[in-house]
C-alpha positions as CSV (number, residue, x, y, z in Angstrom):
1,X,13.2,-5.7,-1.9
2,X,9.3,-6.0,-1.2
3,X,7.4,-3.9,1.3
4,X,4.0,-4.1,2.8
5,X,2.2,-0.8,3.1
6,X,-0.6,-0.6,6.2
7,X,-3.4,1.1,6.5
8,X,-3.7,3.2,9.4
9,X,-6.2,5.6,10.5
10,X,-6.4,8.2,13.7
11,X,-7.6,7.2,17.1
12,X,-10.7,9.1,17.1
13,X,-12.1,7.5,13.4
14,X,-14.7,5.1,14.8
15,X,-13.7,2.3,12.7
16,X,-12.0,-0.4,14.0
17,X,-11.3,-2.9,11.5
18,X,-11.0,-2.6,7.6
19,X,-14.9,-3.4,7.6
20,X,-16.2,-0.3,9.5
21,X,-14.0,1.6,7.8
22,X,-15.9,0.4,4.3
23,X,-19.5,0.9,6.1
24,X,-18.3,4.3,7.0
25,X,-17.0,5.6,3.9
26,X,-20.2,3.8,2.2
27,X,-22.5,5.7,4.7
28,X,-20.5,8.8,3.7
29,X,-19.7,8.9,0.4
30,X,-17.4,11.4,-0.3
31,X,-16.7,12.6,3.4
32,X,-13.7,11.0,4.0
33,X,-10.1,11.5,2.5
34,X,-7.0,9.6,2.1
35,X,-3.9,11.2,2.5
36,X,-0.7,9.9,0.1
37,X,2.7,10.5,-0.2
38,X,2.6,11.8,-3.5
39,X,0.9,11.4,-7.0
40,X,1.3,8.2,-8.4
41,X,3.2,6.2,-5.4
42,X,2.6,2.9,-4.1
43,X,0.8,4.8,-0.9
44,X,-1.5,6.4,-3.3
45,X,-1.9,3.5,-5.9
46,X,-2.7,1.2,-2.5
47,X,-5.4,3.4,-1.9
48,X,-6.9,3.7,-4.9
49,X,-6.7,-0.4,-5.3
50,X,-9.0,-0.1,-1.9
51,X,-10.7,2.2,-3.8
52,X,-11.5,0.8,-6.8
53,X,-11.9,-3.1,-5.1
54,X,-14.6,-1.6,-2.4
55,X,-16.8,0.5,-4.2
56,X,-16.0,3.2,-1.8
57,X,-15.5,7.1,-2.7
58,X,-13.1,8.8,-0.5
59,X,-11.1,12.0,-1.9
60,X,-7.3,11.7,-2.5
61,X,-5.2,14.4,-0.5
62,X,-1.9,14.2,-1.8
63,X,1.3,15.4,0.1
64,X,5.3,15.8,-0.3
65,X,6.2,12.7,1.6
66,X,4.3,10.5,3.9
67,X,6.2,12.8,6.8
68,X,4.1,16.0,6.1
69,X,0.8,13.6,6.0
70,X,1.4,12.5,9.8
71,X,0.1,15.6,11.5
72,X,-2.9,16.1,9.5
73,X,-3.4,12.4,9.9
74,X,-3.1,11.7,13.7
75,X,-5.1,15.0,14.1
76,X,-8.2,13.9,11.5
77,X,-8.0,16.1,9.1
78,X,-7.5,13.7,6.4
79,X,-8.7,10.1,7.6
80,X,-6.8,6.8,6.5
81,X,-3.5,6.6,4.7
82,X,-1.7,3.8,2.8
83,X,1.8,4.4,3.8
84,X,5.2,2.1,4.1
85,X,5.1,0.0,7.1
86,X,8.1,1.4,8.2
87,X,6.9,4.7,8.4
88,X,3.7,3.8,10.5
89,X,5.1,1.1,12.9
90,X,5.8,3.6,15.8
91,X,3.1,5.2,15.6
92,X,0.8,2.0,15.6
93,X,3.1,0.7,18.9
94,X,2.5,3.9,20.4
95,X,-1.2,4.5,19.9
96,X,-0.9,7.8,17.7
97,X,-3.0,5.5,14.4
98,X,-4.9,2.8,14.5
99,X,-3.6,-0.1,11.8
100,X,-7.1,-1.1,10.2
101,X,-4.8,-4.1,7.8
102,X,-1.9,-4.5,5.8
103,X,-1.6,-4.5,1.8
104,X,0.1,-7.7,1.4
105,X,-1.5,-11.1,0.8
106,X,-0.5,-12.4,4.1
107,X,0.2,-11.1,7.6
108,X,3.3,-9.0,8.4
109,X,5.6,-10.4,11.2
110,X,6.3,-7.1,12.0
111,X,2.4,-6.8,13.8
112,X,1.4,-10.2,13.7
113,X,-2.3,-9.2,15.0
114,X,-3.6,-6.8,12.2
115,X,-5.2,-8.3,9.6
116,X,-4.4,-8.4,6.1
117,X,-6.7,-6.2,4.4
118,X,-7.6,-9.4,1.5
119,X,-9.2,-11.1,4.7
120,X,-11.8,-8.6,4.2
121,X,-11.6,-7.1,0.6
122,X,-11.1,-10.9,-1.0
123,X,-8.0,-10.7,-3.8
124,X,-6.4,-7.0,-2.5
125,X,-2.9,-7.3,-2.4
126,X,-0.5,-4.6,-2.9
127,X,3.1,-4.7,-2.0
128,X,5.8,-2.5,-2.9
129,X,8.7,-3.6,-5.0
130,X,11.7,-1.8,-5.1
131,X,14.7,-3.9,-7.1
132,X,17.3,-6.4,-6.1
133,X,20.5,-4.7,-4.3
134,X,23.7,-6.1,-2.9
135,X,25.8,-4.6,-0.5
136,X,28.7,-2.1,-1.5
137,X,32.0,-4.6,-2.3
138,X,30.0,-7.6,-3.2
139,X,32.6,-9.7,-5.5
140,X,32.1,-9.2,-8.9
141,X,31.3,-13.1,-9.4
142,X,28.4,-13.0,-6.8
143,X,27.2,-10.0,-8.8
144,X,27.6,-12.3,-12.0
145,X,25.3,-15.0,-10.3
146,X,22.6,-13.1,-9.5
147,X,22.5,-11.4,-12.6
148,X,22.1,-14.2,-14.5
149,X,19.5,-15.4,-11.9
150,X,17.2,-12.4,-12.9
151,X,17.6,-12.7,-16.2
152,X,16.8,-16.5,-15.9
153,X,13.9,-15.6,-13.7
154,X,12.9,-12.6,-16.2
155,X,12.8,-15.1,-19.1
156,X,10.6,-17.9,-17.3
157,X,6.7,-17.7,-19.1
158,X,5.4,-18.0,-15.1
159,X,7.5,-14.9,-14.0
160,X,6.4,-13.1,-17.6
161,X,2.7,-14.2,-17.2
162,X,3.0,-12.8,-13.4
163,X,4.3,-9.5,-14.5
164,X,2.1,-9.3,-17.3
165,X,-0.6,-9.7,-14.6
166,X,0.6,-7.2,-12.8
167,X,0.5,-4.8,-15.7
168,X,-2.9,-5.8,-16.5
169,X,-3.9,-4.8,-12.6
170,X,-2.6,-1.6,-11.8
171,X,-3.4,-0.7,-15.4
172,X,-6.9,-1.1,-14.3
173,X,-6.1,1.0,-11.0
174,X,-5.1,3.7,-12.8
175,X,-7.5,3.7,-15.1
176,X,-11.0,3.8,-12.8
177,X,-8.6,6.1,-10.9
178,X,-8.9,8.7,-13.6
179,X,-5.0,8.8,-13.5
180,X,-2.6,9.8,-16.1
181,X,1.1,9.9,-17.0
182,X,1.5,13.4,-17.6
């Protein structure tokens, strides 16, 4: 399963697009915060990709769960967050944030009119991957199938090279991040 993260921001930010948000946190350095979901999770690791991509210095606030980083969000105590598109959708529809972009390489269908955040930060792409599922009851032979897909996939040098890539990239995330293991 893959999942595009967005990047949403309160109503009462000025920035409209991913652009002003840049020229604000570069006018500002320091002043503004991101909140994540947690230590270490895609929402968090999207923003420090920003981060690290944009040259721009914003603090990390950290929460339990995207759900406790809503009220502080919508309200401007902390002032963009990476989160789950999922998560953000309704309040996007409704007017509560502001979607500034989405991590993935391309547009979601989901809101077909914000941006992908690469059409302004050239090469950002983050998306979340999760693992391949079938539903409960799926015959064993079907199961069979797609295991030996993966593995077929997992031994192809242009699957290995991409996840080596991969490795290499949020490696580097972590890394400027100041971000550990432990």
């Amino acid at each position: 399963m893959r999942l595009t993260n967005i990047m949403v921001v309160p109503p009462s930010l000025p920035a409209k697009s991913v652009a002003e948000f840049i020229a604000l946190a570069k006018a500002e350095p320091g002043k503004l915060s991101f909140a994540s979901s947690g230590n270490g999770t895609s929402v968090h690791l999207s923003a420090e990709l920003f981060k690290w991509m944009t040259g721009i210095n914003i603090v990390h606030v950290p929460y339990r769960g995207s759900a406790a980083a809503y009220p502080d969000l919508i309200t401007s105590k902390v002032h963009v967050l990476f989160d789950n598109l999922p998560g953000s959708i309704e309040f996007v529809r409704t007017g509560q944030l502001r979607a500034l972009g989405v991590t993935t390489a391309a547009r979601s269908d989901a809101l077909p009119y914000v941006p992908a955040i690469g059409e302004t930060v050239p090469g950002y792409e983050a998306s979340v991957w999760y693992g391949i599922a079938a539903p409960k009851g799926t015959p064993a032979e079907a199961i069979d199938v797609l295991s030996k897909a993966v593995a077929a996939a997992l031994a192809d040098p242009k699957m290995q090279t991409r996840l080596a890539d991969e490795t290499e990239k949020w490696g580097a995330v972590v890394k400027a991040a100041g971000l550990s293991v432990e």
